[in-house]
C-alpha positions in Angstrom: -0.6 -18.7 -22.5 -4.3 -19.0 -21.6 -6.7 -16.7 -24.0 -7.5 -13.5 -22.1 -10.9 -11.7 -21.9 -10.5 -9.1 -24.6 -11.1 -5.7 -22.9 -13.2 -2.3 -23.9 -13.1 1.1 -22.1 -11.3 4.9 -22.1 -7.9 3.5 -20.0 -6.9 0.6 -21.9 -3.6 0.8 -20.6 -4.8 0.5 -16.8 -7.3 -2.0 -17.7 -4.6 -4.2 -19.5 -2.6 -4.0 -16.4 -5.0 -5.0 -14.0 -6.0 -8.4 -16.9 -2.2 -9.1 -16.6 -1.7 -8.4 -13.0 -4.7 -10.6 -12.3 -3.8 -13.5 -14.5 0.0 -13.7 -13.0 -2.1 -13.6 -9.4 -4.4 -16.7 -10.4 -1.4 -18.2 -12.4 -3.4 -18.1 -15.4 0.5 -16.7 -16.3 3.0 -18.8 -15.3 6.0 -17.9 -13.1 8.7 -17.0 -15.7 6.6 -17.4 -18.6 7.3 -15.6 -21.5 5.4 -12.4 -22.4 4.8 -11.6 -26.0 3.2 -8.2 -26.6 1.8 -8.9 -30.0 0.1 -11.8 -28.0 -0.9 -10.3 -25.1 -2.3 -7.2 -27.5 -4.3 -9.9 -29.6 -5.6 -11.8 -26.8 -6.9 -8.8 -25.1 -8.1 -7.2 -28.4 -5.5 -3.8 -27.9 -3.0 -1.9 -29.5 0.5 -3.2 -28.3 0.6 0.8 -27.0 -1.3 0.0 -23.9 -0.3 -3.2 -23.5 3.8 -1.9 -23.3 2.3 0.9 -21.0 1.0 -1.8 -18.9 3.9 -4.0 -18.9 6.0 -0.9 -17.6 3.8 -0.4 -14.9 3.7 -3.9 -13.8 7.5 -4.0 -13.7 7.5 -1.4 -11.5 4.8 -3.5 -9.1 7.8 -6.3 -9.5 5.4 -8.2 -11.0 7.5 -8.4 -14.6 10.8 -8.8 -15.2 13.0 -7.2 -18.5 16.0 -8.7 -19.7 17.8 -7.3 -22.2 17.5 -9.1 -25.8 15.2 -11.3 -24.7 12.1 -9.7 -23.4 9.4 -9.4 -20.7 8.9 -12.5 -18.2 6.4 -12.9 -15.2 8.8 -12.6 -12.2 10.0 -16.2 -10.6 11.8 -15.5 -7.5 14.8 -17.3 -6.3 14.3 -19.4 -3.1 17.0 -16.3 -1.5 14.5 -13.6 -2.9 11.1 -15.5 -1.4 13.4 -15.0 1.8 13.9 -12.0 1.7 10.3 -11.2 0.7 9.0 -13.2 3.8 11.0 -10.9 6.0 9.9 -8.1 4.6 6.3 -9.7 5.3 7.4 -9.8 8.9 8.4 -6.7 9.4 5.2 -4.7 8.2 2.5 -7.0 9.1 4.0 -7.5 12.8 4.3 -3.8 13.5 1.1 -3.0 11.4 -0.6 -5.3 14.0 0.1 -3.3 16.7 -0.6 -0.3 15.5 -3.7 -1.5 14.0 -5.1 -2.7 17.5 -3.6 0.0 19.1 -5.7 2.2 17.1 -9.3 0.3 16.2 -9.0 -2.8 17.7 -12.8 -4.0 17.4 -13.2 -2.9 13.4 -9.3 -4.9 13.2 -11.0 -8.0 14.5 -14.2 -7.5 12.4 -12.6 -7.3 9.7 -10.3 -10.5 10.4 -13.1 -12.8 11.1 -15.4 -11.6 8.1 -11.9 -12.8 5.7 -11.4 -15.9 8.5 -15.6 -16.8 7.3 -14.8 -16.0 3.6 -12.0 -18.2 3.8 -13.7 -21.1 5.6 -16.2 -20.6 2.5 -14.1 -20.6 0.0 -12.4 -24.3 1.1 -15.5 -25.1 1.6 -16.4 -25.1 -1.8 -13.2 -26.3 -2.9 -12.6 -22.0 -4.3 -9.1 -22.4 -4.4 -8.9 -18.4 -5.8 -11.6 -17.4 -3.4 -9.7 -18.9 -0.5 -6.2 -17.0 -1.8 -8.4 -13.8 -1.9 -9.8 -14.2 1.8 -6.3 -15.2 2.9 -4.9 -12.1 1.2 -7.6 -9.9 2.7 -7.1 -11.5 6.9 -3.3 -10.2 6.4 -4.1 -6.5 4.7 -6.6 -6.2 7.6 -3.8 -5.2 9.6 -2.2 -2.6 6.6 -5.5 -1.2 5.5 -6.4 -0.2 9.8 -2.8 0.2 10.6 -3.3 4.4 10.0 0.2 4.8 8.5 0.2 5.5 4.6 3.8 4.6 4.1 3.8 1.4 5.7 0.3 0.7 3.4 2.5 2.1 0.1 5.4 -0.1 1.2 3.2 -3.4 1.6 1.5 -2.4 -2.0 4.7 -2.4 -3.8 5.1 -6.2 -2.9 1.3 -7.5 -2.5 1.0 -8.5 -5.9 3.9 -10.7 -5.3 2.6 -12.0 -2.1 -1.1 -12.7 -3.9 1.5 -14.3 -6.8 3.2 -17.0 -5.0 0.2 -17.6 -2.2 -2.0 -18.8 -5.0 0.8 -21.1 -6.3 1.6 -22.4 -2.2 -2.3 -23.6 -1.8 -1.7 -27.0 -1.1 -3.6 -30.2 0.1 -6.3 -30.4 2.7 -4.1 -31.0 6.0 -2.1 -27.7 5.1 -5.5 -25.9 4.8 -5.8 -27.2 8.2 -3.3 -25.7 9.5 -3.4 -22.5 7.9 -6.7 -21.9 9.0 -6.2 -22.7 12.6 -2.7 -20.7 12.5 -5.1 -18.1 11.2 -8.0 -18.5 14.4 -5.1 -18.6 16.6 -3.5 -15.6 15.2 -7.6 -13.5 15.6 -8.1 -14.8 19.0 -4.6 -14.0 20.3 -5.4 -10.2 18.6 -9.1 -10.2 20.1 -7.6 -11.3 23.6 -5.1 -8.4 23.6 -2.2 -11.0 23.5 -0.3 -9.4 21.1 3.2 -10.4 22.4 1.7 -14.2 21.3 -0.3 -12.8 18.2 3.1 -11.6 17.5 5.2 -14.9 17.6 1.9 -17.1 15.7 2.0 -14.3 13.2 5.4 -14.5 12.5 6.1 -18.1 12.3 3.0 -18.2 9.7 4.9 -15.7 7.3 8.1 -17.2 7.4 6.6 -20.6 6.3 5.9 -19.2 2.9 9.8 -20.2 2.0 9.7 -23.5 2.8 6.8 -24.7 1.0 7.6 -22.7 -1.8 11.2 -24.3 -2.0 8.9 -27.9 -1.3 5.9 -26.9 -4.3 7.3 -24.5 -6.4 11.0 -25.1 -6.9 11.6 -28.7 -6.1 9.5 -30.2 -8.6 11.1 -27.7 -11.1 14.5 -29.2 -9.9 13.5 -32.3 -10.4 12.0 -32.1 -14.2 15.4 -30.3 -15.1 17.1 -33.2 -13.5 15.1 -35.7 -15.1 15.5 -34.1 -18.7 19.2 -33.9 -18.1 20.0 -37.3 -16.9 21.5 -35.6 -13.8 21.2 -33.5 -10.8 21.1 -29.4 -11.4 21.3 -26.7 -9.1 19.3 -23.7 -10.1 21.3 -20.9 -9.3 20.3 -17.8 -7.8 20.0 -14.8 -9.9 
């Protein structure tokens, strides 16, 4: 585990949170790594107090897993759960899209293009976290002008996951490429009024996530296992 940034202030337990939240978002924290409080405690210069209460509360983001007699883990979902998660993506960001225009088209589009120019920025500079960010701010853009609290509380109970596994999924220049023009596509289809099409772009974007995270997360795992094995293993799904 990477030394964290030892924290000061009146909520320690929040602030521990958002320090472990954050480093499981960069990947400072690994997918399925091992979470020590003691460690985590002495790393951000805490009692273990806040650090449990922030644990708790980032289980409950989904972020941490608990298994009995063995501990706390950073989540690492099953190629099934990223699945599921990418049509849960579908659903709420689709429907938040049309509400969204529906309701303040020209701030919606604003907005998109401002993270669209952060993102071109970001690769730009080779800001591999700065370009996550942007990314995860040109999706939110339809939650946060959507105008429907539950469907904003729904997408927050999963958007640390999202952030999670995006940051992990940021791959070589030609898939930059194409994110970024699926991205233009997706703005100008929305600034055009084309939603039907915004729609279908939109959609085809977030169901990629599984593939590629089968192809950079989960098959070079397989294939270390294999190789330390002498043989092929199938990781099973939990």
């Amino acid at each position: 585990m990477h030394p964290l940034t030892p924290l000061r202030g009146p909520s320690l337990a929040a602030l521990a949170a958002a320090r472990i939240r954050d480093a499981i978002i960069t990947g400072e924290l690994a997918l399925g790594e091992a979470l020590s409080e003691d460690r985590l405690a002495s790393a951000l210069g805490i009692s273990r107090t806040p650090v449990r209460e922030a644990l708790t509360a980032l289980q409950m983001q989904g972020l941490i897993t608990t298994q009995p007699q063995r501990g706390s883990f950073v989540f690492d979902p099953t190629e099934e759960e990223m699945a599921e998660l990418c049509e849960f993506r579908l659903v709420v960001e689709t429907r938040a899209m049309w509400l969204s225009h529906a309701r303040d088209r020209i701030r919606l589009v604003e907005e998109l293009e401002a993270a669209q120019a952060r993102m071109d920025a970001a690769i730009a500079a080779g800001d591999r976290i700065g370009w996550a960010a942007a990314d995860a701010a040109l999706h939110e853009a339809f939650l946060t002008n959507c105008g429907n609290q539950f469907l904003v509380q729904a997408y927050q109970l999963i958007s640390g996951r999202i952030s999670a596994v995006r940051t992990r999924l940021l791959g070589p220049p030609d898939n930059q490429s194409r994110s970024v023009e699926e991205h233009r596509e997706i703005i100008r289809a929305v600034a055009g009024g084309q939603l039907m099409q915004a729609e279908t772009i939109l959609a085809a974007h977030v169901m990629q996530m599984r593939p590629r995270y089968r192809t950079i997360v989960l098959a070079p795992r397989l294939a270390a296992e294999a190789g330390r094995a002498g043989g092929p293993r199938v990781r099973r799904a939990r």
